[in-house]
C-alpha positions in Angstrom: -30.4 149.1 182.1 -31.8 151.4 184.5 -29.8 154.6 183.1 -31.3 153.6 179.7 -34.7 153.7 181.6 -34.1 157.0 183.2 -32.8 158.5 180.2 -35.7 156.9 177.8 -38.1 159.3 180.5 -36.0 162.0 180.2 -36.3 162.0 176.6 -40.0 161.3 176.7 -40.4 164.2 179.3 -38.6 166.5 177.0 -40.1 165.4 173.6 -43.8 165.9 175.5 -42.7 169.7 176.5 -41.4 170.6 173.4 -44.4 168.9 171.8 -46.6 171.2 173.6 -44.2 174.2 173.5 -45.2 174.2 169.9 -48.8 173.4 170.7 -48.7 176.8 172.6 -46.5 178.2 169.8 -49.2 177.4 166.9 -52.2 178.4 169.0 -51.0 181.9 169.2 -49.8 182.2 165.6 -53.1 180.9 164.8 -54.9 184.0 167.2 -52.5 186.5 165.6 -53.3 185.7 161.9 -57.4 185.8 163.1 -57.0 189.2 164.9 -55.1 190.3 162.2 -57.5 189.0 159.2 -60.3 190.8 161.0 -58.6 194.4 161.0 -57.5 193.5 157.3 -61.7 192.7 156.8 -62.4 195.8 158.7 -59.9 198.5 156.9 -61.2 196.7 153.3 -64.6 197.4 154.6 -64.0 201.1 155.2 -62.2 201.4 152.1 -65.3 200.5 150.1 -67.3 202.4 152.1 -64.8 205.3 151.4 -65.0 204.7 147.6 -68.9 204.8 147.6 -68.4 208.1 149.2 -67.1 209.7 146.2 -68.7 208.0 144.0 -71.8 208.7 144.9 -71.7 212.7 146.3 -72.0 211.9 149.6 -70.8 213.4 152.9 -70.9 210.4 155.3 -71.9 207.0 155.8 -72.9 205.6 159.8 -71.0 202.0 160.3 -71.0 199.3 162.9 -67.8 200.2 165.0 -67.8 197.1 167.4 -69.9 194.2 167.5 -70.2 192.3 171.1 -71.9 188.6 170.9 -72.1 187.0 174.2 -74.1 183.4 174.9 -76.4 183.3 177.6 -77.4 180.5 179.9 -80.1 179.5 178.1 -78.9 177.6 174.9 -80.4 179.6 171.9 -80.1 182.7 174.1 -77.2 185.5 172.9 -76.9 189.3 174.3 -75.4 191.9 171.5 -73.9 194.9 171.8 -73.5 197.4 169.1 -71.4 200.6 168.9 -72.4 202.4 165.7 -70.2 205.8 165.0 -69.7 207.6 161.8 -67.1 206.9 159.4 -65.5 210.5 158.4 -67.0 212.7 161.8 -68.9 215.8 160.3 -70.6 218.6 162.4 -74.6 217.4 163.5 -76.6 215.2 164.7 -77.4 211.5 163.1 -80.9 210.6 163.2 -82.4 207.8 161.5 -82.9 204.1 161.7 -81.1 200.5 162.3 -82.8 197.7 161.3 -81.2 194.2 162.7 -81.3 190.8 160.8 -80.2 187.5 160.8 -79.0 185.1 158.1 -80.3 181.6 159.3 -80.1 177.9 158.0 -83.5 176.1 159.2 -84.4 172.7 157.2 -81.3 173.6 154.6 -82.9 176.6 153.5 -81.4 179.7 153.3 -83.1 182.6 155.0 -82.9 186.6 156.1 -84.9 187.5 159.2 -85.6 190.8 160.3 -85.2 190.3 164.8 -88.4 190.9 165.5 -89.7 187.9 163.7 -87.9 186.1 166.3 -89.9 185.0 169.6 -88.6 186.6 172.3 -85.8 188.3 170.7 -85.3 192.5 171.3 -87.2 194.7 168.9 -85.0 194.6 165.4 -85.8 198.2 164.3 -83.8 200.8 166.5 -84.2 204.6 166.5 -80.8 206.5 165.7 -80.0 209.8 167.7 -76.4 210.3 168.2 -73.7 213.1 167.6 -70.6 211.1 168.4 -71.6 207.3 168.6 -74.8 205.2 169.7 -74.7 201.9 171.9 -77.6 199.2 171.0 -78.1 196.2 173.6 -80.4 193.7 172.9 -81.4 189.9 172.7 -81.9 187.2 170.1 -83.8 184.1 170.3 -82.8 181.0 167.6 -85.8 179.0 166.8 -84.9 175.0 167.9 -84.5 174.1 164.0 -82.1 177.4 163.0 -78.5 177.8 162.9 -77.3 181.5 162.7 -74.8 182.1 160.0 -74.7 185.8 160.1 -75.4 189.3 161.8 -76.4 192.1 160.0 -77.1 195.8 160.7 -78.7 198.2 158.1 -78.6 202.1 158.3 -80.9 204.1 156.9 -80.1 207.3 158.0 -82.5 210.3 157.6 -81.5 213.6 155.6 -79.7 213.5 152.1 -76.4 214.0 153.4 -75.7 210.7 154.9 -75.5 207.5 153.0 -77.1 204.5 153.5 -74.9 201.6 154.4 -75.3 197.3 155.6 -72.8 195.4 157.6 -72.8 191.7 157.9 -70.7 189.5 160.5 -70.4 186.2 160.3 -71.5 184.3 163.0 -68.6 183.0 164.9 -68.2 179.0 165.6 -65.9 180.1 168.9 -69.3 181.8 170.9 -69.6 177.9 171.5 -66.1 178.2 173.5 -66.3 181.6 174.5 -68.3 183.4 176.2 -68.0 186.8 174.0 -67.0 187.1 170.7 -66.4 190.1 168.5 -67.3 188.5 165.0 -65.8 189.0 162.0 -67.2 191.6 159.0 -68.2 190.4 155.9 -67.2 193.0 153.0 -68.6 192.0 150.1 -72.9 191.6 151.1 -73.8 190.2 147.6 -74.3 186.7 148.9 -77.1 187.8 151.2 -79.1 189.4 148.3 -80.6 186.1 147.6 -81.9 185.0 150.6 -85.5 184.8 151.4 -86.3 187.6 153.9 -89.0 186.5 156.5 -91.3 189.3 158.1 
């Protein structure tokens, strides 16, 4: 009776590793397909930014290389980081403007606001002056009653060469795990066309 004991644990024991072998197994399946769902986003991103290019006669178009979200202390509190760069490098200087917004859920309403409108938050209009790339740091603020859903950065560069171009992330669930999280693009922007911007 007591080798039936013994080897009941033994078995026990080993069904428990191999239960969390395959834990650790699916986990980092699971990170693989995310990290490799975001380059997929981010190559389909280019690729339309690429086609617009020809379409439209232009030379260039300034995107949002990396996207850094970090939570703060404070709850509602987030630092961003922001490496802008030009798609296809040509000879000069990019000058121009980036204006930051955020797609927010407050009272089950759907809503665009520009950073600024935010108390506290880091001026959301941001002078551009770069040859090879530009960093922007900043804050943002939520109000108590909002719930961020997405990022967005819009380029209006200055001179006719350059196109103008928008890039929206989706606010990722994980910053609530994680201190810094490099959110994922959204391609296609039509869905934030409707909501109601707030000065």
């Amino acid at each position: 009776m007591s080798e039936e004991v013994a080897r009941g644990r033994a078995e026990r024991i080993r069904l428990e590793r191999a239960h969390q072998m395959d834990r650790e197994a699916k986990r980092q399946a699971q990170q693989s397909l995310a990290e490799m769902q975001r380059e997929r986003l981010l190559l389909s991103k280019r690729v339309a930014y690429l086609q617009r290019l020809v379409r439209g006669g232009d030379t260039g178009v300034v995107e949002v290389k990396d996207l850094q979200l970090t939570q703060l202390e404070a709850p509602g509190r987030y630092r961003f980081e922001i490496v802008l760069s030009e798609l296809v490098p040509q000879a000069g200087r990019i000058q121009g403007v980036a204006r930051l917004r955020l797609g927010l859920t407050r009272s089950g309403a759907r809503e665009t606001v520009r950073l600024e409108a935010l108390p506290g938050a880091s001026p959301g209009t941001v002078a551009l002056d770069f040859e090879h790339f530009q960093i922007i740091r900043g804050e943002i603020v939520l109000p108590d009653d909002a719930t961020a859903e997405e990022f967005i950065v819009d380029i209006e560069p200055e001179g006719e060469r350059l196109a103008s171009s928008s890039d929206a992330f989706l606010w990722p669930a994980a910053l609530k795990e994680k201190k810094t999280v490099s959110p994922t693009p959204v391609v296609a922007t039509a869905n934030l066309v409707g909501a109601r911007e707030v000065e």
